[in-house]
C-alpha positions in Angstrom: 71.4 48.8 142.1 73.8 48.3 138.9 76.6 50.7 140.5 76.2 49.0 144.2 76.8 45.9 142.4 79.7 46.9 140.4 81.3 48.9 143.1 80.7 45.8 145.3 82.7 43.9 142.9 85.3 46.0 142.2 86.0 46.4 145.8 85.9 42.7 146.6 88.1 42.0 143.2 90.4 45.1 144.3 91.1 43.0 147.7 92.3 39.7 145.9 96.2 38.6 146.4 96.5 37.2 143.4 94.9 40.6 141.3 97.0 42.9 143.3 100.0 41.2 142.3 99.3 40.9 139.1 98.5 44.7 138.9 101.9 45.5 141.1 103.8 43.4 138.4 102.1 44.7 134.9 100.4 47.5 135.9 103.4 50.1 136.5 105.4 49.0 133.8 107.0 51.5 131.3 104.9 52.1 128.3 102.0 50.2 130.0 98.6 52.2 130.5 98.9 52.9 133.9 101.9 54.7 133.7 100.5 56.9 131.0 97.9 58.2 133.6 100.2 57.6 137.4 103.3 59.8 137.5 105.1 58.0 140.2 104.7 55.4 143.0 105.3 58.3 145.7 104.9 61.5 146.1 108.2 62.5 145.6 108.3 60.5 141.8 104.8 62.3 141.1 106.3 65.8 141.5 109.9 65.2 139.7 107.8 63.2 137.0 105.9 66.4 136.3 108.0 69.6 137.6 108.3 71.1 134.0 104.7 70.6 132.5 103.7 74.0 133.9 106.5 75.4 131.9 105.2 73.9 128.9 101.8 76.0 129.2 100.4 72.7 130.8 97.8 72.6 133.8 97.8 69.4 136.0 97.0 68.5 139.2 98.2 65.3 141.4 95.9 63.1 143.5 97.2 60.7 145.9 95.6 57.9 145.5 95.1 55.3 148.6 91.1 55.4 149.3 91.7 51.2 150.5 94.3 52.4 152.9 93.2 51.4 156.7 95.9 53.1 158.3 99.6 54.6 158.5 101.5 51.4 158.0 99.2 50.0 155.3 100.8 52.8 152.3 
């Protein structure tokens, strides 16, 4: 019950204009938490951000994330 409630809430808080622009402004910024974890706004960032961490003896992988995307034009 907890989780559909906090999910619920997340999803609804996730939606709000105001919180999304917040997060677009302060979210992405160098040296902020985000960016310790995102590697780049597209896909092309993401793999130039990490193309010599296997060099390094490093594993990664790269998800795109987008699970609230509707559709094409909404990325």
């Amino acid at each position: 019950m907890l989780a559909v409630t906090s999910k619920a809430l997340f999803h609804g808080l996730a939606h709000m204009p105001t919180l999304q622009r917040l997060a677009s402004k302060y979210g992405m910024r160098r040296g902020g938490f985000a960016r310790r974890f995102i590697a780049g706004e597209t896909i092309e960032e993401a793999v130039d951000a990490v193309a010599g961490l296997p060099g390094k003896g490093l594993q990664l992988t790269l998800d795109y994330l987008g699970e609230s995307v509707a559709s094409a034009c909404g990325w």
